[in-house]
N, C-alpha and C positions, 0 to 999 in steps of 0.2 A: 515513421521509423521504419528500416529498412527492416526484410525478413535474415540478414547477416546482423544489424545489428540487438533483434529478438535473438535471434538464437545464443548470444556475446552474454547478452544481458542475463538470460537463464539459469546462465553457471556461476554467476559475480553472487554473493551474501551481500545480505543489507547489511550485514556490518562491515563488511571491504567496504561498501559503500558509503554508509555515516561516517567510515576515517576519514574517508578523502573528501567528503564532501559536507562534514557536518550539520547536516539537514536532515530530520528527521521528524519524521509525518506522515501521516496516511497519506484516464481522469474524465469521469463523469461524473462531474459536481451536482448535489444537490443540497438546498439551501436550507435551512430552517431560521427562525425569528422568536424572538421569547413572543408569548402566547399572547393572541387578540381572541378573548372572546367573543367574538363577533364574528373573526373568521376562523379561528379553529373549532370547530364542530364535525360532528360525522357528515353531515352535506358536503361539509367542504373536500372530500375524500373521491367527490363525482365530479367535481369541478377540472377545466381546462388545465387550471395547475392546481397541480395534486402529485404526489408522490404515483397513483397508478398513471398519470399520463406521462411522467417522467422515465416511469421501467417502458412506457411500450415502445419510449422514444431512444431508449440505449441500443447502440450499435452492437454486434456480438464480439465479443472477447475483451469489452470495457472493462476496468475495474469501477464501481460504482464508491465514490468519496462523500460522504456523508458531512457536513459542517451542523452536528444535534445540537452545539455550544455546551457541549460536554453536560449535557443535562441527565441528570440520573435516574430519573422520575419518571421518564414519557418514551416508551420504547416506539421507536420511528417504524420499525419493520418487524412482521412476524410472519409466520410459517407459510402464509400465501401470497404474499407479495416474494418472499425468499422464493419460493416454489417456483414463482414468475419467471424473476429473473434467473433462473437455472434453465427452464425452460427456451427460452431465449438466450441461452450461451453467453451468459454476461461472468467474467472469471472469477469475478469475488467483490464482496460488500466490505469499505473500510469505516468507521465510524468510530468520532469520540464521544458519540451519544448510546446509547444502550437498544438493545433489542427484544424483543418478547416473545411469546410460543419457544419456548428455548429448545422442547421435543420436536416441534415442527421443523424450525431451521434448520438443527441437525439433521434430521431427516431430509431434507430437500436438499443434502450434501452442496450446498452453496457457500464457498470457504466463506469465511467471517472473520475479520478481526473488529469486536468495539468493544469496548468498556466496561461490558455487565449485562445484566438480564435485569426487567422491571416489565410488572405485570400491567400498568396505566398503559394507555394507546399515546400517542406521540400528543395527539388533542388537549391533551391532559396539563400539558407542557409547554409546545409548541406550536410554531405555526411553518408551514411550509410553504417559501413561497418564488423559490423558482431551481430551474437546473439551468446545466451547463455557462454558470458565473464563476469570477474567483470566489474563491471560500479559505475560511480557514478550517482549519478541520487538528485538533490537535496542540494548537498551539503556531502550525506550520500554512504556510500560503499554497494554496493547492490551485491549480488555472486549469481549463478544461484545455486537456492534449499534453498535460504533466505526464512523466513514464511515472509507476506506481509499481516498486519493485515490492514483493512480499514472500514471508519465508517464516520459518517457525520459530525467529527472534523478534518478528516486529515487520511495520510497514515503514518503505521509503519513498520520499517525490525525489522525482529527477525534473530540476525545469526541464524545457524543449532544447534550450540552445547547447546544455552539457551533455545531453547523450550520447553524442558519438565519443567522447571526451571520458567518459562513466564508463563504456562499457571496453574500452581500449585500454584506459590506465587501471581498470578492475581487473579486467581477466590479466593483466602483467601481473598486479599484485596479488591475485589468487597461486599464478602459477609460483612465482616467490615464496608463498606460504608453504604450499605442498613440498618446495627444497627445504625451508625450514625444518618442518615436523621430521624429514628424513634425517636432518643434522641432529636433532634432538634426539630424536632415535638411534645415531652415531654416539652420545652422549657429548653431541658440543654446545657449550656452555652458552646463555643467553647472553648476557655483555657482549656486543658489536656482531651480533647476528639477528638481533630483531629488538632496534632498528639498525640495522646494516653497517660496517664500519668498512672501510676501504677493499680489506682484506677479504671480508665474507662479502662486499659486492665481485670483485675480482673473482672469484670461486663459482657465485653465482652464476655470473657469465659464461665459464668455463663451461658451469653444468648447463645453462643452456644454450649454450653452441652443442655441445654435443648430443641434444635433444631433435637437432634436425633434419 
């Protein structure tokens, strides 16, 4: 992704986003698997794949996509792996599985979006047993190199091939909104101004011709 099309995508909401694209989900995949006793244990935490070889191996400014299979029980991450990847400039943990040390991760200011807090270790649970695969995470199909837009409505995947296409047809639709609220603030009436009827596109245009 280009550094014009980062910058595009920064100003777009995930919900401009979910309209147009009705996809919505939490791309550095990381996998889990309902529990093997055998291999989830604390040993397994030292092991070649392990959630800590998985943070040393994140690039900086990843968002980290967790697929916990929405397990409520077995918190995947807590205050020192969080602390990790803060460390390492990873932008944010998304997860439909739960997290744990709730005081830690706050503290280690590493945005967060998952599911809840649960004091069990992910072991408890799960099993982990690779990164950067698809995952589903959510409900939604996550690929490692998805854009992962997030904001304080919620998490979005952009597959690879719609981003220039997301962040192009979103900032149009952002700028649209912002003429909106000013109509409403005119006091004109919603019926054929959102969603747009010939006349309030016509005006639109007007107003942004004379924007430039």
């Amino acid at each position: 992704m280009s550094a014009a099309l980062f910058d595009i995508l920064r100003k777009v909401t995930t919900a401009t986003i979910t309209t147009m694209l009705l996809i919505v989900g939490p791309a550095f995949t990381l996998r889990f698997v309902p529990v093997r006793e055998d291999l989830a244990t604390p040993e397994s935490w030292a092991s070649p794949i392990s959630t800590r070889a998985a943070i040393e191996d994140m690039p900086e400014g990843v968002i980290a996509v967790a697929d916990a299979m929405g397990v409520p029980s077995a918190g995947i991450f807590g205050d020192i792996l969080c602390a990790r990847m803060k460390k390492r400039n990873v932008a944010a943990l998304v997860t439909d599985g739960v997290l744990r040390d709730r005081a830690g991760v706050l503290a280690s200011t590493l945005p967060v979006w998952s599911a809840g807090v649960a004091a069990p270790a992910s072991v408890n649970g799960l099993t982990f047993v690779g990164w950067q695969q698809p995952i589903g995470c959510g409900g939604c199909a996550v690929f490692p190199g998805d854009v992962i837009v997030l904001d304080d409505d919620g998490a979005v995947v952009i597959p690879q091939n719609l981003v220039a296409f997301v962040a192009h047809e979103g900032a149009e639709h952002e700028l649209y909104e912002s003429w909106v609220f000013g109509e409403v603030e005119k006091g004109v009436k919603l019926p054929g101004l959102y969603p747009p009827n010939e006349e309030a596109k016509a005006r639109y245009a007007a107003w942004r011709k004379s924007q430039k």
